[in-house]
Structures are given as C-alpha cells and as structure tokens.
C-alpha positions, 0 to 999 in steps of 0.5 A, spaced: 124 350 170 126 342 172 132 343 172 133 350 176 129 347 181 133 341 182 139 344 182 136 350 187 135 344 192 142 340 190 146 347 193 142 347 199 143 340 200 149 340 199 151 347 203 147 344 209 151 337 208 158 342 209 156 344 216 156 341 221 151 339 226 150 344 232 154 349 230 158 354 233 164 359 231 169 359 233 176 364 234 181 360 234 189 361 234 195 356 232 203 358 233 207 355 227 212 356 221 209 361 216 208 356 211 204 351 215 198 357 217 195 355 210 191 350 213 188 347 221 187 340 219 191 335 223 193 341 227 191 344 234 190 351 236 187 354 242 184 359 245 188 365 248 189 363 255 191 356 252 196 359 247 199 364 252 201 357 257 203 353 251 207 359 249 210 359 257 209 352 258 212 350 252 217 354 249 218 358 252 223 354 258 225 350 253 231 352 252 233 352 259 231 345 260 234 342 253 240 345 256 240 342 263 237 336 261 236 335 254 232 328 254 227 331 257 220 329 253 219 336 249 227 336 247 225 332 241 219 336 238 223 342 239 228 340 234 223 336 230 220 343 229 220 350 230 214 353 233 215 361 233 214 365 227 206 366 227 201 367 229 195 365 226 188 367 228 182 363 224 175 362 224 172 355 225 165 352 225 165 347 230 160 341 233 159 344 239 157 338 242 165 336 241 164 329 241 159 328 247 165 333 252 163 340 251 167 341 258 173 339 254 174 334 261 180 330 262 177 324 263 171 324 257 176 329 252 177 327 245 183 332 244 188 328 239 196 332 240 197 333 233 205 334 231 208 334 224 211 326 222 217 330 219 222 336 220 219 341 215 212 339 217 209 337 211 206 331 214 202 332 220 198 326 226 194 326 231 193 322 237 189 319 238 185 319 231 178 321 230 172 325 227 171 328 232 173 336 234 176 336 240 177 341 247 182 340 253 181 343 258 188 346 260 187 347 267 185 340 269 190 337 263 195 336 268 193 332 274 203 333 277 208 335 274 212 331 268 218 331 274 221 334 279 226 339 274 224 346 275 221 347 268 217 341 270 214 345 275 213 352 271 209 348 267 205 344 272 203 352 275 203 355 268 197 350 266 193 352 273 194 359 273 192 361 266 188 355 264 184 356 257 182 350 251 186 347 246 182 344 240 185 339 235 181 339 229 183 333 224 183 330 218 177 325 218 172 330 221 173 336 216 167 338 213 165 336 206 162 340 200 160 333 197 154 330 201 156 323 204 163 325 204 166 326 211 163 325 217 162 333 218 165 335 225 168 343 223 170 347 217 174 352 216 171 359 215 176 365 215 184 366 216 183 372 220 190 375 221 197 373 222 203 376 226 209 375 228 210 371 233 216 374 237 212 381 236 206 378 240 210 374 245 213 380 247 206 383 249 204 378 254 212 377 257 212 384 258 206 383 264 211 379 267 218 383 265 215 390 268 216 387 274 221 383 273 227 387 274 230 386 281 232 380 279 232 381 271 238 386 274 242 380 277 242 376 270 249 377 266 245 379 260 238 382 263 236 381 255 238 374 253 231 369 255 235 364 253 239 364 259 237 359 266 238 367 270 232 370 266 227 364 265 228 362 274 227 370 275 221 370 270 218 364 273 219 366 279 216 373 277 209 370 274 207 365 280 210 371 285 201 372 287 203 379 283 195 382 283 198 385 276 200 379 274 194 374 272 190 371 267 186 377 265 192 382 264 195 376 260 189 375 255 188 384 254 196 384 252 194 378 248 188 382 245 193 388 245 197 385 240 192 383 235 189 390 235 194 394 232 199 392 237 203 388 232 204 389 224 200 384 220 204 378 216 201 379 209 195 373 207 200 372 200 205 371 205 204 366 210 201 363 203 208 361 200 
C-alpha cells in the first residue's frame, strides 16, 4: 500500500513538473520538408496569418528576387533548405506568459530565428537562444523595408497587411517527463494533420489570382509564378485595396485547405 501511494504521488509529480507553468494550448503550424515535420524543437511555427505572409513575404518572390539579385538576404536560406513540401499543423502546450511579452512586441519579444545549420536540416539553431517560447508579432516586426527592390517592398506591405504571430519553440525549453529536467517552458501535445503544401498555397494564391487575370493575361506564361510578370501582377493585385482581398478571405481559404480542402499526408509519411 507504501509503495502504490508513493508512486501515485511520484506520477503526479512528475506529470505536473511536465507542464508548464500557466499553460495555454496552442494550434500551431510550420512549413518544412516531410521528413523534418516530426518534431518543433529549435523550430518556428506560426499562426495562419503568420504562415500566409511568410508563405507571400518569403517564398513566394523568391524566385523573382534571387534572379534579379541573388545577394539579396533570403537567397542563401533558400539554397540551404527548401521550405514547400508541408504543412504541419500541431498542438502545443505553451507559458503563456511567453517570457514576460505576451503582446509578442518588438522591443520585449523573446521570438529566436530558428534555421537549420546544414543542407538536409538535420542540425537546427535559434537566435537568439533561450528557454523561453517565444511570440513575434508580424505586423510591428518590420519597422521599413530590407531595401528599396520591389521584393523588399512586398515583404514590408505583406507583414502590415496580413500581420499574425510567429512562435519559436527551442530546445533549452522543452517540457521534461523527469522533475528538475529542463526549464518547462512548452510541450508537444499532438501532430494534428499534414498537407501538401503546394495544394494549401493554392488555396490562399487563389484569393488573390481570381482577380488577377487582367494583367495575369499579359504575362507569356500566365501559369508559371516564377516569372517577374506574375509575381509584379500578383503583387499589385494583394495590395490593390480589393474588399475581396484581405486578411480574412485569406485566413478562410487557409482554414478551407485544412477542412477537406486538400488531402492529408499520412502520419507514417511524414515520419520517414
């Protein structure tokens, strides 16, 4: 009876040593290669707002901007690792204090850039390192544009526009089964669903093309995005003041992809 009482009391310990203190879940998604959706730790996700704008701020004029000026700051990250094969949308237990910056403010955010170290992303690190989880806020991320290119001001309008929350989520604070372990800062609670990527940017390009075609039909290739043609029209088009084209129309095609939208990537996959 000594023995079940004590090891009743050392599981519930242990189990509330696991979680952290004032916790909040979280549904949280990250962009990345198949075989890196396993695990969040020394990795950053977002929120859908923030996945869209990195999804149109990033990656989406890179192409056009790495041809045009291939020292530009984000050229190198793409050949290091390339970002559009899933989505993946987990839940997370987090301290919602987030380090004393719950607002995810730019002057008190813990928020750490996490990037892989090597070209098959096995090796990932976070700058600046802590325990803490932390929140950027997009929309007050980026006080100018990186430059005066017009990918540098599609970027600058795309993070005022869509705004949302990126989180970074790093090693040091990575909840502990084993009471004393590590400063308990989140969990991983579920891997909820992933997708294809292309499929779920489709989705939320397509707010945008549908009224795109005007100048979309001047292009030579109106399909090929990676073209200067489509990325100006399609540019032109999100910031355009268009009252079917904004955050919300955005985020519901988002949602849209994720609810039957497009097909789910088996769990067993997007464990190899």
């Amino acid at each position: 009876m000594l023995l079940q009482t004590f090891l009743f009391f050392a599981f519930n310990f242990a189990s509330e040593a696991s979680s952290p203190p004032n916790p909040v879940n979280l549904t949280l998604y990250g962009l990345r290669p198949i075989n890196l959706t396993t695990t969040i730790v020394n990795k950053d996700t977002a929120d859908p707002r923030g996945d869209i704008f990195f999804y149109f701020g990033d990656r989406l004029l890179i192409h056009t901007a790495c041809r045009n000026d291939p020292s530009w700051y984000l050229c190198k990250d793409q050949q290091e690792l390339e970002y559009n094969n899933v989505y993946t949308k987990y839940l997370v237990q987090v301290d919602s204090t987030f380090g004393g910056c719950p607002s995810g403010a730019r002057n008190c955010s813990k928020y750490g850039a996490c990037n892989p170290t090597d070209k098959q992303g096995n090796q990932w690190s976070c700058r600046p390192t802590t325990n803490d989880v932390g929140i950027a806020n997009v929309s007050e991320r980026y006080t100018k544009p990186h430059g005066t290119a017009p990918w540098d001001i599609w970027k600058f309008k795309a993070s005022k526009m869509i705004g949302g929350f990126w989180y970074s989520t790093q090693q040091g604070g990575e909840c502990n089964e084993i009471p004393g372990g590590a400063a308990c800062q989140w969990k991983m609670i579920e891997t909820l669903q992933t997708l294809n990527a292309t499929c779920a940017n489709d989705h939320i390009e397509h707010v945008v093309v549908q009224h795109a075609s005007d100048c979309l039909n001047t292009c030579a290739n109106p399909a090929d995005k990676t073209t200067d043609c489509w990325a100006k029209c399609f540019y032109n088009t999100l910031f355009s003041g268009n009252p079917d084209i904004t955050p919300m129309t955005l985020e519901a095609a988002w949602h849209a992809a994720f609810n039957g939208g497009c097909p789910n990537v088996p769990p067993e996959k997007s464990r190899k």
